[in-house]
Steps between C-alpha positions, in 0.01 A plus 500: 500500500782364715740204407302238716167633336666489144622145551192343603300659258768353218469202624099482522489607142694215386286229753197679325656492167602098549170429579267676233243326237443153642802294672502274683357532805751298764796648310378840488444493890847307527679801355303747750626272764853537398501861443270606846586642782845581386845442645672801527507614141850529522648497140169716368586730732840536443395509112286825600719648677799479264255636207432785692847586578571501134177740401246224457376659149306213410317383856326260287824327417567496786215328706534231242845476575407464898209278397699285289775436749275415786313239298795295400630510837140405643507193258854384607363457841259276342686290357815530832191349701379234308619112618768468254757789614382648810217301595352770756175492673442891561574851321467809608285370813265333269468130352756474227327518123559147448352448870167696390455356180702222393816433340388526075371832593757622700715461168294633267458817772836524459558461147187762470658785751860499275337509157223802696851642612580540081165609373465744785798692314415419160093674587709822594759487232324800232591718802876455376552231297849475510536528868252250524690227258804566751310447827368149314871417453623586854162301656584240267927458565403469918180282473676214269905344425754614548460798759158431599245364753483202306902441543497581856271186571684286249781567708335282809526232269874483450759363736743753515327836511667819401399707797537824312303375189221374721429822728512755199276253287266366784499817660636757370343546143177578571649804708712619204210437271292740696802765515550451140134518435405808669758677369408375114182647577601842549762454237838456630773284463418158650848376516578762732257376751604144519741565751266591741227236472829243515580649808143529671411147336806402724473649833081346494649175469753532817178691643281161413786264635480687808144458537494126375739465754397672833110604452220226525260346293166783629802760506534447139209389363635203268755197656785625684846313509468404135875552402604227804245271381534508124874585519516804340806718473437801781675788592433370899620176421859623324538859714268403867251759577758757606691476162166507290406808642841699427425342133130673523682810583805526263255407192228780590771771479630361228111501343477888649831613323407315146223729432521677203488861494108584436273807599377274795812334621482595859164390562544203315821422738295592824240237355701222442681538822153453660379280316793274554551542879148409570521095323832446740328360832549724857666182677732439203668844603498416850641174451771686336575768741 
């Protein structure tokens, strides 16, 4: 089974598993909703991939891990949508949840998809119990405070932002989460991975300022020139498009040379070059040339 098939089929386990005996039925479709058709899987992916360059003993593990990851990041788009931080119409090219369904259920989508992205480990943990307990604590440190999801939003809310503090919570620790993660599952170090999610959590956000910036709303597929309009800290407002992209650059060879020495290092650093090439739009490299 390849990485896209394993992903998918992680992540339709857990829908199936959310929605078992009898739920309720708007929710249960609400959390389909939010789940289907998938983005592009990014952070599972990477999670995969990183498990597999360590050995990936315990697949198991590790499709939780990918599962896990890709659910709490599904439910912070939730909640980034809803009228009281984001306030967006459309995601992913679709009605946003709370568009579809209403705002009470677009919360409790959300609050179901992060404590699905907990149980989804905890239902694989007698594959390794102890590698399970430390996947919980790494999904748990980047979903809440201090280095988490949670402090990345709370971060909006101040009025002088730590710029640094905002991208690697906001951004960046759901990347190191699935580095950490997927190498957990296979049973290596996590804190030798962090590194590298830091540094691929950083270079998507310059990648997603350059988008917000330059690409349009059907380009896109959600509201374009958010960080103007909300006044959000942006590499393309602080560096211009030229700058950004130099930025993009230095931090993916930084992310390249952090890899730790594994059994599939190479691939893994042909992968993430990729992987990371393809979310920086075409015209933001023109612009730059």
């Amino acid at each position: 089974m390849d990485i896209s098939a394993r992903v998918e089929a992680a992540i339709t386990r857990a829908i199936a598993e959310g929605q078992a005996g009898t739920p309720p039925a708007k929710l249960a479709s609400a959390l389909e909703y939010a789940l289907t058709p998938g983005g592009a899987r990014i952070r599972p992916t990477i999670c995969l991939n990183v498990a597999l360059a360590c050995g990936d003993d315990k697949p198991e593990l590790a499709d939780a891990a990918a599962a896990s990851v890709e659910l709490i990041h599904c439910a912070s788009l939730v909640h980034d949508d809803m009228p009281c931080f984001d306030d967006a119409d459309i995601r992913r090219g679709k009605p946003a949840l709370h568009k579809a369904y209403g705002e009470p259920l677009a919360l409790l989508t959300g609050d179901s998809l992060i404590v699905a992205g907990f149980e989804v480990i905890a239902r694989a943990a007698h594959h390794d119990c102890e590698r399970a307990m430390e996947m919980i604590r790494i999904i748990g440190k980047r979903t809440g405070m201090p280095y988490g999801i949670c402090a990345g939003q709370g971060w909006e809310s101040e009025e002088e932002i730590n710029l640094s503090a905002y991208h690697k919570a906001k951004t960046g620790a759901l990347f190191i989460a699935a580095t950490q993660m997927g190498a957990v599952a296979a049973g290596q170090d996590a804190e030798l991975w962090e590194e590298l999610g830091d540094r691929i959590g950083e270079a998507f956000q310059v990648a997603d300022d350059l988008k917000d910036a330059l690409l349009d709303a059907d380009e896109m597929g959600k509201p374009a020139g958010q960080d103007e309009a909300n006044s959000r800290p942006s590499a393309v407002t602080e560096l211009g498009v030229e700058g950004a992209v130099q930025r993009f650059q230095d931090i993916l060879s930084g992310a390249i040379a952090s890899i730790p020495s594994c059994p599939g290092e190479a691939q893994l650093a042909q992968l993430v070059q990729k992987m990371a090439e393809r979310l920086v739009p075409a015209k933001a490299f023109q612009a730059a040339e």
